[in-house]
VOGU-3710 file (C-alpha; in Angstrom, 3 decimals, decimal comma):
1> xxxxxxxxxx> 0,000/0,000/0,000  1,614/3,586/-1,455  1,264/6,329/0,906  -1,013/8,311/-1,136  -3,417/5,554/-0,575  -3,269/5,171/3,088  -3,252/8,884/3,099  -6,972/8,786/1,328  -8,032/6,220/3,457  -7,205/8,251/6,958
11> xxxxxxxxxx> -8,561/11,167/5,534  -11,891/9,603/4,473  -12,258/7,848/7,689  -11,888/11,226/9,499  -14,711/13,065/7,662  -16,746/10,079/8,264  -16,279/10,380/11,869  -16,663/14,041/11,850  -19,923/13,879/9,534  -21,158/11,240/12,590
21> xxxxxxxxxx> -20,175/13,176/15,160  -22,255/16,222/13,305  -25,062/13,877/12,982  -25,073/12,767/16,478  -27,736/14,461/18,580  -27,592/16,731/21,363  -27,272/15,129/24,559  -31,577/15,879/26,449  -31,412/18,256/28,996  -30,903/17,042/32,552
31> xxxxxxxxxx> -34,048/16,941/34,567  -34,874/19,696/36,077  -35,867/18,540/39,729  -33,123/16,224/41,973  -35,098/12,984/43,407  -34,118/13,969/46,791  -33,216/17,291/48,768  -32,877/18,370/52,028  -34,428/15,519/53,503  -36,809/15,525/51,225
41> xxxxxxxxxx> -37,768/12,800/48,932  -39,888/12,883/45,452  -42,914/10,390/45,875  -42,428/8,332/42,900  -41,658/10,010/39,671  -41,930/13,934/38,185  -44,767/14,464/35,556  -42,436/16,310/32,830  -44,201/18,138/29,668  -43,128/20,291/27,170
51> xxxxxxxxxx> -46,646/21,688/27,092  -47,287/25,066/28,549  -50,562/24,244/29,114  -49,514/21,076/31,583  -47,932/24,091/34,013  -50,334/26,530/34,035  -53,548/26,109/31,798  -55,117/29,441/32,384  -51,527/31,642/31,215  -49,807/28,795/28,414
61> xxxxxxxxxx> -49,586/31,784/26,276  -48,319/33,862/28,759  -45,585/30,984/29,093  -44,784/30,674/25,667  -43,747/34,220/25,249  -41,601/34,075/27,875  -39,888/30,642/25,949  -41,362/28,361/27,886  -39,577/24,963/27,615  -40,669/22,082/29,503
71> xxxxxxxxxx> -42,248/21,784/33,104  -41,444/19,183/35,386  -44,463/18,805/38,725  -43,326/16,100/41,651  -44,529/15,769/45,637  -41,819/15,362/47,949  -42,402/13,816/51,410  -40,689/14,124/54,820  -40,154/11,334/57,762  -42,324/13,151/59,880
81> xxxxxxxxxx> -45,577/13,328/57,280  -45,050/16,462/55,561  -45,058/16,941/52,097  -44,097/19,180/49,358  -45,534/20,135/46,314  -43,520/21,760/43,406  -44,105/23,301/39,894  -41,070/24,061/37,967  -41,017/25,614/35,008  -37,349/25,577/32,622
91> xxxxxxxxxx> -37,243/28,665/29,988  -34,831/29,189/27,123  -33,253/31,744/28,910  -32,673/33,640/32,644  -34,756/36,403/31,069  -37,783/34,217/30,446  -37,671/32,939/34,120  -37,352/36,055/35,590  -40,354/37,496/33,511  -42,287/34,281/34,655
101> xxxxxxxxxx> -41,385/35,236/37,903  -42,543/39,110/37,989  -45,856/37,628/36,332  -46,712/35,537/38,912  -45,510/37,965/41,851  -48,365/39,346/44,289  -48,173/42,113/46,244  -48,449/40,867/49,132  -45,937/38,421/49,094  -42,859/38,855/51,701
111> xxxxxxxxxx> -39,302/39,074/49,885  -37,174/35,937/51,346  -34,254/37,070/49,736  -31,014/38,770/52,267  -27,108/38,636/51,789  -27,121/36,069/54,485  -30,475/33,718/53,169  -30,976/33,615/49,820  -33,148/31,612/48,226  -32,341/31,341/44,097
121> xxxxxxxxxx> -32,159/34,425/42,222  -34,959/36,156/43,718  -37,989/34,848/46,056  -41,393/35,648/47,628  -43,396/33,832/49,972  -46,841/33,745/50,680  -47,705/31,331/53,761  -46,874/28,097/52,919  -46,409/29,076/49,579  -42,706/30,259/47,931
131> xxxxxxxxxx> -42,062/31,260/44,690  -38,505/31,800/43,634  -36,285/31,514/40,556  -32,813/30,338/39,763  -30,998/30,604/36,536  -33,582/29,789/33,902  -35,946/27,727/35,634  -38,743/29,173/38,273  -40,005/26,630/40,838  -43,697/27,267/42,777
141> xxxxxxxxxx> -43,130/25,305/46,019  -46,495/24,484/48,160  -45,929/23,086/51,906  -48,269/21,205/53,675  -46,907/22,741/56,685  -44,139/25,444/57,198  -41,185/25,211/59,498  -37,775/26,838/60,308  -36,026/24,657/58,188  -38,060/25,583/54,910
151> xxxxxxxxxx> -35,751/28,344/53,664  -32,423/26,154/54,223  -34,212/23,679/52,169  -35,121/25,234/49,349  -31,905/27,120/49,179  -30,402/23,584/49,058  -33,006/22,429/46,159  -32,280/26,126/44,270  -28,215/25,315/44,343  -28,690/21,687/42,317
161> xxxxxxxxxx> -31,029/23,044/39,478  -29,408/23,012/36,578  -27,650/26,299/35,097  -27,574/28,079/32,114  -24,786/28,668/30,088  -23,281/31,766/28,254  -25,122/34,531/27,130  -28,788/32,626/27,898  -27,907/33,185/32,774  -27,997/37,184/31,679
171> xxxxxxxxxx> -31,210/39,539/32,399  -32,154/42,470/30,057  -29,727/44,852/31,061  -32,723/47,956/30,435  -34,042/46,608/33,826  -31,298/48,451/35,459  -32,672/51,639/34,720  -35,444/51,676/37,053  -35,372/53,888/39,680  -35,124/52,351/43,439
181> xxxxxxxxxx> -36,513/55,351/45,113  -40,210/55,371/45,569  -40,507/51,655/44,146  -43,775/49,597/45,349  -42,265/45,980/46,126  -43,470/43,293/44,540  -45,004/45,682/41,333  -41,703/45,210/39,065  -43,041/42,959/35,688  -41,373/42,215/32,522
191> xxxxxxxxxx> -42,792/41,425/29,081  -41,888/39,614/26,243  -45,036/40,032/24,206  -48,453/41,268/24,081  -50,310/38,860/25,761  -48,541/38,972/29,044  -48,380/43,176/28,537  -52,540/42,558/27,862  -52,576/41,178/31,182  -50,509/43,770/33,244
201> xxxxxxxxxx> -52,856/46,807/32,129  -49,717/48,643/30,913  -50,333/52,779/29,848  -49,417/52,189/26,266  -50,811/49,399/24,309  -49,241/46,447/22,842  -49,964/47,513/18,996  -47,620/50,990/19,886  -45,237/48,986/22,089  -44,789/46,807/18,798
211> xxxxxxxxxx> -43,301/43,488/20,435  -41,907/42,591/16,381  -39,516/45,059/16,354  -37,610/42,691/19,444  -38,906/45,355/21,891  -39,171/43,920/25,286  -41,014/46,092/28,658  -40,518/46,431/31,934  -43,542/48,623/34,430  -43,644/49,223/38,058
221> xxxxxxxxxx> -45,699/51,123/40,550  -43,796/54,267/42,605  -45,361/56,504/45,462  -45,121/59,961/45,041  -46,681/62,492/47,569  -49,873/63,347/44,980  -50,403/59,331/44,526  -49,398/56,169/42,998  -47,610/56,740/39,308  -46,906/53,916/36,869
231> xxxxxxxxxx> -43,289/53,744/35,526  -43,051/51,579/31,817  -39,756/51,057/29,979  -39,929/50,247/26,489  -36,528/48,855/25,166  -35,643/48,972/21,441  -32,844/47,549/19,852  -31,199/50,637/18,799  -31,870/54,230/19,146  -33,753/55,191/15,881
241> xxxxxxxxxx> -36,262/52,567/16,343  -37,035/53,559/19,909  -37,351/57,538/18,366  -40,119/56,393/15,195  -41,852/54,583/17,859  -41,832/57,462/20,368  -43,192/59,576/17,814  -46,259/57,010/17,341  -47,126/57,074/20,875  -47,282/61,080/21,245
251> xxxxxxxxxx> -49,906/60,771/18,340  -52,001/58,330/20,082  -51,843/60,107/23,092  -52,550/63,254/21,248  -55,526/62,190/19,577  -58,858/64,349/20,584  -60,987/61,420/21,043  -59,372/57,905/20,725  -61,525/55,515/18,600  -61,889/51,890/19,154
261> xxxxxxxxxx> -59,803/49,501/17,303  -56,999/52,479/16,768  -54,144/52,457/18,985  -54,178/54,576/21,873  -52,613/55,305/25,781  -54,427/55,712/29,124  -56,200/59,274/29,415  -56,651/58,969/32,999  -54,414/61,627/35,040  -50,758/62,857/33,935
271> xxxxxxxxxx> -48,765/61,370/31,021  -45,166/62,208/30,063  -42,377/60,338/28,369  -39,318/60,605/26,818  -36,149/58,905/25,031  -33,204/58,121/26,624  -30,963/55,858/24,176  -33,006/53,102/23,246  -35,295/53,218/25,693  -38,767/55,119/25,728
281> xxxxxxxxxx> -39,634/56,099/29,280  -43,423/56,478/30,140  -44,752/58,111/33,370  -48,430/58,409/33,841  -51,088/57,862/36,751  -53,247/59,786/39,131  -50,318/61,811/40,154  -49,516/65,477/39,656  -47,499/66,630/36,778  -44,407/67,553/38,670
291> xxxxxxxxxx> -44,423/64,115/40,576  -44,713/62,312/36,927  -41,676/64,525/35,233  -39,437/64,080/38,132  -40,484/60,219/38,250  -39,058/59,999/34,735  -36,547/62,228/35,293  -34,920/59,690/37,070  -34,337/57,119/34,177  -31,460/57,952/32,128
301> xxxxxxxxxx> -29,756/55,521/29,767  -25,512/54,775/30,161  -24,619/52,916/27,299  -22,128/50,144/28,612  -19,719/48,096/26,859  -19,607/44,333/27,399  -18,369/41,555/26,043  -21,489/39,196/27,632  -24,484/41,276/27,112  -26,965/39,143/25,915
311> xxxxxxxxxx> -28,265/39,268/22,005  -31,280/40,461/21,296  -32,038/39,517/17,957  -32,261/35,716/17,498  -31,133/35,344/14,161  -27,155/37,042/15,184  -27,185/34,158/17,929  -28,732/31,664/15,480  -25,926/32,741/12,964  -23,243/32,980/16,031
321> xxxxxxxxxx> -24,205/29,175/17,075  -23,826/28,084/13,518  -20,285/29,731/12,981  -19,406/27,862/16,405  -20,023/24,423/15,151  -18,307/24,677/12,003  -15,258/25,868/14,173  -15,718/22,856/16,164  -16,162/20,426/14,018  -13,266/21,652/11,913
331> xxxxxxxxxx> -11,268/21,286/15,188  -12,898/17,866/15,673  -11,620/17,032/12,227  -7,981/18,372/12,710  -7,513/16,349/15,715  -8,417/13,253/14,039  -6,201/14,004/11,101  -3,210/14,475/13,210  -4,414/11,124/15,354  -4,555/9,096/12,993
341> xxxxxxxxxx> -1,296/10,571/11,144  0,425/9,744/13,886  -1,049/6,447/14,468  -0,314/5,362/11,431  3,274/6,639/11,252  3,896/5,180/14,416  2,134/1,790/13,198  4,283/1,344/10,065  7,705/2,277/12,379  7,004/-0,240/14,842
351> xxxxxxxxxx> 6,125/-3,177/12,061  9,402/-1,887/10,114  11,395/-2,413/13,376  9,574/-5,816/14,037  8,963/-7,342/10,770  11,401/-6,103/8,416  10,524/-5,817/5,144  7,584/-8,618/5,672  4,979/-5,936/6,207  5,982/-3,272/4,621
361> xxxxxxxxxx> 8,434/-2,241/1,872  8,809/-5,925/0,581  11,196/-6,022/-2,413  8,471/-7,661/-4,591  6,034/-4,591/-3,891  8,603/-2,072/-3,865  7,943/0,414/-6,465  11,076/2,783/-6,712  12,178/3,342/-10,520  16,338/3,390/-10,862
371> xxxxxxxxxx> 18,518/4,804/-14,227  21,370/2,722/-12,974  23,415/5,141/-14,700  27,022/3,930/-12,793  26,804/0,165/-13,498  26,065/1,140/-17,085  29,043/3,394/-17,597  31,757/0,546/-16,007  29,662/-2,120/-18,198  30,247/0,009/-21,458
381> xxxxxxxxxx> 34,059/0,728/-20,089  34,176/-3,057/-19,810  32,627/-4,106/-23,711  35,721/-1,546/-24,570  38,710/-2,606/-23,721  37,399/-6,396/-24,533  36,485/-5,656/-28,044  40,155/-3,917/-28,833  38,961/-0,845/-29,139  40,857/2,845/-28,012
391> xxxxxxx> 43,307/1,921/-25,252  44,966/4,759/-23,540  48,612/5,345/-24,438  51,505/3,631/-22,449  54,581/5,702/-21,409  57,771/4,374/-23,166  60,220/2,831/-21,594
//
């Protein structure tokens, strides 16, 4: 076997490996509760869907905009008789959690989250009831009966969910831009499309906030001294878009006498906004007019530079995955060339050294192409001098 040959076999056998590696599907996703936590231990078996509608029937749409992935439900039992009921709920990202999370937030729920005892990401409790996030995946935890213990527990449960990687364990980074001072607890909620906007009875409508130019919203309640005001964030992908769209909702809220089916604000008290990058700040309520200007005063976009900020537009992270794999698998494909160069150098040296030329480079299979041009000049030299031809000169005596 020529080189050339075993050098078309190696290389054919490493894009077949690569092409099967390609092939090969992604590993599923780990589950997304542990069987056992705490001292806690799942009664049987999880019910897992990928259904929205299997985690909460009444909001699957509300779950779906927020990338709703799968949902696993289990009961968890104790030595002592008490149980445990939990809803967890995995997203495609830490964004859609987190916007699961402000939707199902109540007023009225206590903040469990301190520097010393914190539960996940962000939690609220309710009774017997806590609702927390971690990562991407928000968990609804039911006890039959609370005790001491609970927070440890589920602090223990929040640190073995699995994690996000990348890009997909950031928040929206506009979130940062709401004020602290004045902020209602609990009243912080963040959209990802109209129907869960629909349902938080936001000042502008869905139709101007215009969810398909990859806008995404943010709205809490602040006390001022005149009232309760209504702070809404609208972030655009870039500054121009957040201007045009700006410009639509000072017409709507312009308009004389809004008509139905057209696009329109709330009437009802003051109503300013503004630009501030790409963000379109809106202040309205039954406050006064200076309490709503220096409400939105207060929000002022700083662009910052980073280098994990996450993407906003999923085609540049479709396109960013793709150019990743191709990198790898070219990788994948370089290591097995030089593998299996080496093996097979190493191979033919150690069957040269051990079986001289019985393997390899046997005289009958040996293909090297000789002139012979030196044992044809002494054979000619030789026919010469037999055949009485020239003979070179003798000295004389």
């Amino acid at each position: 076997m020529n080189f050339s040959r075993s050098a078309g076999i190696v290389i054919s056998f490493a894009c077949w490996l690569g092409m099967a590696v390609a092939a090969t599907p992604s590993a599923a996703p780990p589950a997304i509760l542990p069987p056992q936590f705490g001292g806690w231990q799942m009664q049987g078996s999880a019910h897992t869907s990928a259904d929205p509608a299997a985690a909460d029937p009444a909001n699957a749409g509300v779950l779906k905009e927020y990338g709703f992935s799968d949902a696993a439900i289990a009961t968890y039992s104790r030595d002592d008789g008490r149980t445990l009921k939990i809803r967890a709920a995995r997203f495609a990202d830490a964004s859609g959690a987190f916007g699961a999370y402000t939707f199902y937030l109540q007023p009225e729920m206590t903040p469990e989250n301190t520097k010393e005892d914190k539960i996940g990401d962000q939690a609220a409790a309710l009774g017997q009831r806590v609702l927390f996030y971690r990562g991407h995946i928000l968990v609804d935890a039911q006890f039959s009966q609370e005790s001491a213990m609970s927070g440890a527990q589920l602090r223990e449960l929040a640190g073995m969910l699995p994690r996000p990687s990348g890009n997909l364990a950031n928040l929206p980074t506009f979130i940062e831009f709401m004020p602290h001072r004045g902020y209602v607890a609990n009243t912080q909620k963040y959209a990802m499309g109209p129907v869960a906007l629909a349902a938080l009875a936001p000042p502008v409508s869905a139709d101007l906030v215009d969810f398909s130019a990859s806008s995404e919203v943010t709205l809490a309640r602040y006390g001022t001294s005149s009232g309760e005001a209504t702070l809404m964030l609208i972030s655009y992908p870039t500054p121009q878009l957040a201007a045009e769209h700006l410009r639509r909702i000072d017409a709507a809220h312009h308009m004389a006498q809004p008509q139905a089916g057209v696009s329109n604000v709330e009437n009802a008290g003051s109503f300013f906004d503004k630009r501030t990058g790409p963000i379109v700040a809106i202040a309205s309520g039954g406050v006064s007019d200076g309490d709503a200007k220096s409400l939105l005063d207060m929000v002022n976009y700083e662009a910052n530079v980073t280098w994990n900020s996450p993407t906003d537009n999923p085609q540049v992270r479709d396109l960013y995955m793709l150019i990743l794999n191709i990198v790898v698998l070219c990788g994948i494909l370089a290591g097995l060339a030089v593998v299996a160069g080496v093996a097979f150098g190493g191979i033919r040296i150690l069957m040269k050294r051990w079986y001289p030329d019985k393997i390899f480079d046997r005289p009958e299979h040996m293909e090297f192409i000789s002139l012979r041009l030196t044992e044809t000049v002494v054979k000619g030299a030789a026919q010469s001098g037999t055949d009485g031809g020239p003979q070179a000169p003798q000295n004389p005596a």
